[in-house]
Every structure is written in C-alpha cells, then in structure tokens.
C-alpha positions in Angstrom: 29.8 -6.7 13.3 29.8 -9.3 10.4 28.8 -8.6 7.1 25.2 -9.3 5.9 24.8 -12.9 4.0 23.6 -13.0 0.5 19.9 -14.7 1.6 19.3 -11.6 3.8 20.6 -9.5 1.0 18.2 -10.9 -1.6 15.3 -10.7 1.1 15.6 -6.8 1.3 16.1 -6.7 -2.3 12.9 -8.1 -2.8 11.3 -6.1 -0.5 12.8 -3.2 -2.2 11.6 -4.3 -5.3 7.7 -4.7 -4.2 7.6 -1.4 -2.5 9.3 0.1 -5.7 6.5 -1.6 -7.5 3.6 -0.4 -4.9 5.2 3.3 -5.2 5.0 3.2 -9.1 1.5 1.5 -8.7 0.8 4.7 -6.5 2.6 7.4 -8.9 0.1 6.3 -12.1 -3.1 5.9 -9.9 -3.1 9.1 -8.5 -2.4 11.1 -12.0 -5.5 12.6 -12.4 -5.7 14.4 -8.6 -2.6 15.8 -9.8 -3.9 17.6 -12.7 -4.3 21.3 -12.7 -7.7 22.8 -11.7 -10.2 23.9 -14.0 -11.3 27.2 -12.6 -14.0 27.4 -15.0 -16.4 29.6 -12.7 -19.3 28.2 -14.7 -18.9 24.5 -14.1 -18.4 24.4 -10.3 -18.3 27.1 -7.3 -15.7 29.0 -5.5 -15.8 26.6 -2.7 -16.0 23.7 -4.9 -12.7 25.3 -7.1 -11.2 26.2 -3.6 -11.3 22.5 -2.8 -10.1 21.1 -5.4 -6.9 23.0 -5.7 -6.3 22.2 -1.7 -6.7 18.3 -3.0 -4.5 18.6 -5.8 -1.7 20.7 -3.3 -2.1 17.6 -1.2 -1.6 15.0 -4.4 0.9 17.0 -5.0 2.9 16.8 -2.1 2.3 12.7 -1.9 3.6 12.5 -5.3 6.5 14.6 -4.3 7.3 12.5 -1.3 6.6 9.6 -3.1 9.3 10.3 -6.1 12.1 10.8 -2.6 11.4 7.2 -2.0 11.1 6.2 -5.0 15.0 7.4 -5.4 16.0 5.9 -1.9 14.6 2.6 -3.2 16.4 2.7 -6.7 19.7 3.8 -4.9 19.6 1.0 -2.4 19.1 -1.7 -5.2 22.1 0.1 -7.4 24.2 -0.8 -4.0 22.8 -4.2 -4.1 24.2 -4.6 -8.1 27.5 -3.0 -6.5 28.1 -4.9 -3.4 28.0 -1.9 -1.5 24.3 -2.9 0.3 24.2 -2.8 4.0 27.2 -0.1 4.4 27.1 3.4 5.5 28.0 6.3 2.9 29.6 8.5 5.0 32.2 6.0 7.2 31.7 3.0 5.3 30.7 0.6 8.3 28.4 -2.2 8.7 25.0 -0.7 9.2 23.1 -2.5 11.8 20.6 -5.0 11.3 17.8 -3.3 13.1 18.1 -0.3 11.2 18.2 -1.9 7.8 15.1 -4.0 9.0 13.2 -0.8 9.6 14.1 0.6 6.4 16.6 -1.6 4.2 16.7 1.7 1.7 18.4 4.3 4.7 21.9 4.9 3.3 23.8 5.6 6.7 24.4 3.8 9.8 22.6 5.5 13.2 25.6 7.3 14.4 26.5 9.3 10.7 22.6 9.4 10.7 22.5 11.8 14.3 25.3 13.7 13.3 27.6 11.2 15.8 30.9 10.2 14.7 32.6 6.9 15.3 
C-alpha cells in the first residue's frame, strides 16, 4: 500500500475537527441532565426522583462515552501534527483506506485490531 496524500490527510482532519466541535457542542448542552438529583421528597415523588436519577445515569454514561471519543479524536489530530496519521500503533503499517474512512480516529490497522498478526 502507498501512503495517504496530504489532500486526503487534511480531509479527515477536518472531519476530525467538526466532529470534535459537535462532541464539545454535545458535552456543554447536556450539563444540566448531568447534575446530581435533588431528592427533596417535597418538591417531586418517588417515581418522579426515581426517574430522574435513571436520566442522569444515562447522561451520565453519554458523557462518558462521549469524553472516549473526544480523546480518540484529539489523538488522531496529534498524529496528524506528527506525521504519524494513517499508521497503525502497534506494527506501524499503512492502515487501510476503508478503515480510516469508517473512522479516520481508529489508531490500528484491521489485523492488530482482531488480535491478527502480520
């Protein structure tokens, strides 16, 4: 395989950068859900309490996800600055097209990714 040009680089850079952007977006918007629970028992019911804490496990757990991506996406734009986009971690070699156009922020190529070695 041949190494990635610079136009396609800067493409997924870009897109990196939006979809950083979008998850930020996300983070700040979805503060408040995140907040802990009043479980003042005179302002709302048991029920009502009981919900909310199962929505803010959920925000939660978005966030959490959310921040994972967040760090793919800043560590795929650090190998960008390096010259080290589009190469595996692990064995170093080209990753292929495809996969990087599925998700230009996964770090290994297929075969380190299924546990596979070259």
């Amino acid at each position: 395989m041949s190494e990635i040009n610079k136009k396609t680089i800067t493409a997924y850079a870009k897109g990196l950068k939006s979809k950083l952007t979008e998850l930020r977006t996300a983070h700040e918007a979805t503060a408040e859900s995140r907040a802990p629970v009043t479980l003042d028992q005179t302002t709302s019911g048991r029920l009502t309490r009981m919900d909310a804490i199962q929505t803010q496990a959920m925000a939660l757990e978005t966030d959490r996800r959310r921040e994972i991506e967040i760090k793919r996406i800043e560590a795929a734009l650090h190998r960008v600055e390096d010259g080290e986009f589009g190469y595996c971690l692990s064995c170093g070699e080209l990753i292929e097209p495809k996969r990087l156009g599925n998700d230009p922020s996964t770090p290994t190529c297929i075969s380190c990714a299924s546990g596979l070695s070259r």
